[in-house]
C-alpha positions as CSV (number, residue, x, y, z in Angstrom):
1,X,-39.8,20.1,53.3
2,X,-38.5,21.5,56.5
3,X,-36.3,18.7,57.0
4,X,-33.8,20.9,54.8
5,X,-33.3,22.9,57.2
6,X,-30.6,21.6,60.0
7,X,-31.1,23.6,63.0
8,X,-30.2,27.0,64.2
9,X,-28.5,28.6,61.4
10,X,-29.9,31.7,61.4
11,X,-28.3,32.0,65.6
12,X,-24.3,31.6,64.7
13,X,-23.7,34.6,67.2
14,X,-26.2,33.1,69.7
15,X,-24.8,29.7,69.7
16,X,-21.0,30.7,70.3
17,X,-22.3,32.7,73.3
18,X,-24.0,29.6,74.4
19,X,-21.1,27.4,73.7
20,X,-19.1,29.9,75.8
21,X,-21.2,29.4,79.0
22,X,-22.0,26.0,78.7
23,X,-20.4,24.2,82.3
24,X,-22.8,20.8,81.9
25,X,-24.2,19.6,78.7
26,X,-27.5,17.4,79.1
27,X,-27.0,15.0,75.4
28,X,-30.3,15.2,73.7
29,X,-30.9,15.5,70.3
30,X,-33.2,18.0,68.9
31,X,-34.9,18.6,65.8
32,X,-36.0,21.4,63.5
33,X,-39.7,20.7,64.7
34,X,-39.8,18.7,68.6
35,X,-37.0,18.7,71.5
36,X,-36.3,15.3,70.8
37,X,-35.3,12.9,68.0
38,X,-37.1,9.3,68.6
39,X,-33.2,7.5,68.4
40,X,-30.5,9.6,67.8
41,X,-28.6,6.3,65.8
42,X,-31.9,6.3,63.2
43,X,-30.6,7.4,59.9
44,X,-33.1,9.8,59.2
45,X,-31.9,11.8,61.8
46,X,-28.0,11.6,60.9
47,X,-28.0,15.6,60.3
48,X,-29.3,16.0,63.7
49,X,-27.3,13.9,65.6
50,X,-24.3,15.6,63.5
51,X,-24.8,19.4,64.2
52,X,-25.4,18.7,68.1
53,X,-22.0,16.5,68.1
54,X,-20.3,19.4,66.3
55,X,-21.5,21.7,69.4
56,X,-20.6,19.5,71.9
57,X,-17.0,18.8,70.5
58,X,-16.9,23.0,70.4
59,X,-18.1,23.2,74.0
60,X,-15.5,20.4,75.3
61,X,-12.8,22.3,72.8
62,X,-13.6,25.6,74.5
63,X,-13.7,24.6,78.2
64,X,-10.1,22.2,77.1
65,X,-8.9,26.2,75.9
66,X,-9.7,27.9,78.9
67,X,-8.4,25.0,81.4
68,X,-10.9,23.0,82.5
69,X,-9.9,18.9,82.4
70,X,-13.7,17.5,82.0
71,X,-16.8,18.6,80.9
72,X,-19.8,16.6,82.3
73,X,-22.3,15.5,79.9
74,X,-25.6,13.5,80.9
75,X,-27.6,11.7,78.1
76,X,-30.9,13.2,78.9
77,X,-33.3,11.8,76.5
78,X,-37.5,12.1,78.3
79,X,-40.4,9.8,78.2
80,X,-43.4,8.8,76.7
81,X,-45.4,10.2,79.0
82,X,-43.2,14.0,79.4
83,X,-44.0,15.0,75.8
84,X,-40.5,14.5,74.9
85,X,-40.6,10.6,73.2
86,X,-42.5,9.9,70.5
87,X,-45.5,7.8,70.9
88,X,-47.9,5.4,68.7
89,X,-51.4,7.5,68.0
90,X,-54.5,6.0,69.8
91,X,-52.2,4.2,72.2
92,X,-49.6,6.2,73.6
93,X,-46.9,3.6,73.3
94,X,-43.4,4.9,73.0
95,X,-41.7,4.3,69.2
96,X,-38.5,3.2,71.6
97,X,-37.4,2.1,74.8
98,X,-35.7,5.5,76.7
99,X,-33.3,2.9,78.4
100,X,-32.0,2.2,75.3
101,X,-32.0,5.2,73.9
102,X,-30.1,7.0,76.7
103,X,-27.3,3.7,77.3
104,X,-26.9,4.4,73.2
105,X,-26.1,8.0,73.3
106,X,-23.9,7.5,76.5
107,X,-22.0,4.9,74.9
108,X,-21.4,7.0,71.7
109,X,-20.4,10.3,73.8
110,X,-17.8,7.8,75.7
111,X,-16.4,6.3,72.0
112,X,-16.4,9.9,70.4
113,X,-16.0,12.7,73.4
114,X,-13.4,10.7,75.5
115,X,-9.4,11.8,74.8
């Protein structure tokens, strides 16, 4: 089952350069096999929503090290409609309602990346 597998591991090296250079971070969570998780709160995706919360707290670490005071961070989960959201077979409704997703991960980067 490729759910096993987190994400990235085999890109350790990659991921600190990335972390280095990241100014903005756009809060979407990935998967092993689509750009988006349908809810990032959904248990099944709890390992997900984990490893991109451990690189974000790295980013915000990093930037805190090298003086910056903020780093911005935009919950940037995309619609039905972009490829992005899931969606119902035959009728291309969406599994969840992208308001709700987005006010959700704002409100948990607010509770958990706020000093």
């Amino acid at each position: 089952m490729l759910r096993n597998r987190v994400l990235l591991e085999d890109y350790a090296e990659d991921m600190e350069v990335a972390i280095r250079r990241t100014v903005h971070i756009h809060a979407r969570v990935g998967y092993a096999q689509g750009p988006q998780v349908p809810h990032p709160g959904a248990p099944e995706y709890s390992r997900e929503l984990a490893a991109f919360e451990a690189w974000w707290t790295r980013i915000v670490q990093y930037r805190s090290e090298q003086g910056f005071s903020y780093t911005s961070m935009t919950p940037e989960f995309g619609p039905a409609h972009s490829g992005y959201m899931h969606t119902l077979p035959f009728t291309g409704a969406p599994v969840t309602d992208l308001w709700d997703v987005n006010e959700w991960m704002a409100k948990r980067i607010s509770e958990r990346m706020t000093p």
